[in-house]
C-alpha positions, 0 to 999 in steps of 0.5 A, a space after each residue: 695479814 696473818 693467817 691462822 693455822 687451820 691445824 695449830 697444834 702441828 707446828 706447836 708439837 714440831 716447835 716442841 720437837 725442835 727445841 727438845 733437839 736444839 744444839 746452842 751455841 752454849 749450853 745452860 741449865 734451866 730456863 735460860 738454857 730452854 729460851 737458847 733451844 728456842 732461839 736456836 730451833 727457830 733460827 734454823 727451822 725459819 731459816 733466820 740470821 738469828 733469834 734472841 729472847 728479850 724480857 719485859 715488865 711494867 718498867 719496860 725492857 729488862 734486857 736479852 735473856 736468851 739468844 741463837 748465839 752472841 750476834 743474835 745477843 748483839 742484835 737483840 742488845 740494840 733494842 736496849 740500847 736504842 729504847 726503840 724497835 719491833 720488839 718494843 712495839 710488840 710488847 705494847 700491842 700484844 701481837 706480833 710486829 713483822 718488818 720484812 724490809 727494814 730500810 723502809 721503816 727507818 723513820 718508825 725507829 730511827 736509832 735502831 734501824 741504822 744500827 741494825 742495818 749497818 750490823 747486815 740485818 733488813 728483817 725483823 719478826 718480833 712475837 710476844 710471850 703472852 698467855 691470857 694477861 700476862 706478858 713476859 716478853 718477845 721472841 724476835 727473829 733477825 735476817 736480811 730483808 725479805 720481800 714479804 713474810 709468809 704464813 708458813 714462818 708467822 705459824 712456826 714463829 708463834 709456835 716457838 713464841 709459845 714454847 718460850 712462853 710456856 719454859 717462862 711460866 714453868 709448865 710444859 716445854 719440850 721433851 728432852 728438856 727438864 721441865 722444874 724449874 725456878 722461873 724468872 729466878 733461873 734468869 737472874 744470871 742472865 740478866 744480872 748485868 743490868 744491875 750495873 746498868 742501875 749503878 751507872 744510871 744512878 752515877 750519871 745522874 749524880 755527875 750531871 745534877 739530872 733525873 733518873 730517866 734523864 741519865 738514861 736518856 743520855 747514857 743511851 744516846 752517848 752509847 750510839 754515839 760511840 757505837 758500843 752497847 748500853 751495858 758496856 758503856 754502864 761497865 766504863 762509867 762504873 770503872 770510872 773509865 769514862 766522865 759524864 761530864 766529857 759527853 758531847 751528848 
């Protein structure tokens, strides 16, 4: 059970103060440059392994956008890969899906928990980007596992879930950080790998005489099979570098 905050706005207004003070990994403009503040911000302030922002739509997950760093990007890539975990879930309930202890959830998401378990992570907190109807995405938090999630990291999570939400929509983000922007366009280098993702999924299909989402399905099962990321393997099958048609799965 989340309790809520009797005095909201104080961890909004140190979530805004930490993010305009962040130091990522790599520094970017933009948007995307805001959404690493935050990743960043919130891994030290909730004392998290990590932290990465994925994006979402009506068609699903469109990839990681933003994270603490490049193993928090990794973490944050199996949820693609596998199609399945806590931030998938959160983006279906509009609230925030809280997994203190991994290894007890391993049925829930079979795929991801392994990975992520053998990558040294026992606790994901996933938060949506919500505001009114719309949905953006979900800021997800990793660590090793936790006997329980308190009230005191639910609050500052969401306030930081709200500053990602805000830098996505355009309006008020932080102080020190600029504040026009172009939105989702800004994004579009961040995610334009998945274009080669589409090119590999159309290419699988054709090899293996199967439906779109079918060449999804495999390409996503023989990437956990391999155990490489979901947009290396689509690298490989544009390169031609691997065969479909060798595939045992």
């Amino acid at each position: 059970m989340i309790v809520v905050n009797r005095r909201p706005r104080e961890p909004y207004e140190r979530a805004r103060t930490l993010v305009g003070t962040a130091a990522p990994e790599v520094t970017r403009d933009g948007i995307a440059g805001v959404l690493d503040r935050v990743c960043t911000a919130a891994t030290g302030e909730v004392q998290l392994f990590g932290a990465a922002v994925h994006l979402m739509s009506a068609a699903g997950h469109e990839g990681v956008a933003a994270g603490s760093g490049r193993q928090a990007l990794e973490w944050g890539e199996v949820a693609f890969t596998a199609g399945e975990g806590p931030c998938l879930d959160a983006w279906r309930t509009r609230g925030p899906v809280l997994v203190p202890d991994l290894a007890v959830q391993q049925e829930r998401w079979p795929g991801y928990s392994s990975t992520l378990l053998g990558r040294g992570v026992g606790c994901v907190l996933a938060f949506p980007l919500s505001i009114g109807t719309v949905d953006l995405g979900v800021l997800e938090g990793y660590d090793g596992p936790r006997g329980a999630v308190d009230t005191g990291t639910t609050g500052m999570m969401t306030a930081f879930a709200r500053v990602a939400t805000e830098a996505l929509l355009e309006g008020p983000v932080t102080d020190g950080v600029a504040k026009n922007g172009t939105g989702a366009s800004q994004l579009s280098a961040a995610l334009e790998h998945r274009i080669e993702i589409h090119q590999a999924q159309g290419m699988v299909m054709v090899s293996l005489g199967v439906t779109l989402p079918e060449a999804l399905v495999r390409m996503r099962a023989h990437a956990f099979a391999v155990d490489v990321p979901l947009l290396v393997l689509a690298q490989e099958v544009v390169t031609r570098k691997t065969d479909p048609r060798e595939w045992t799965i």
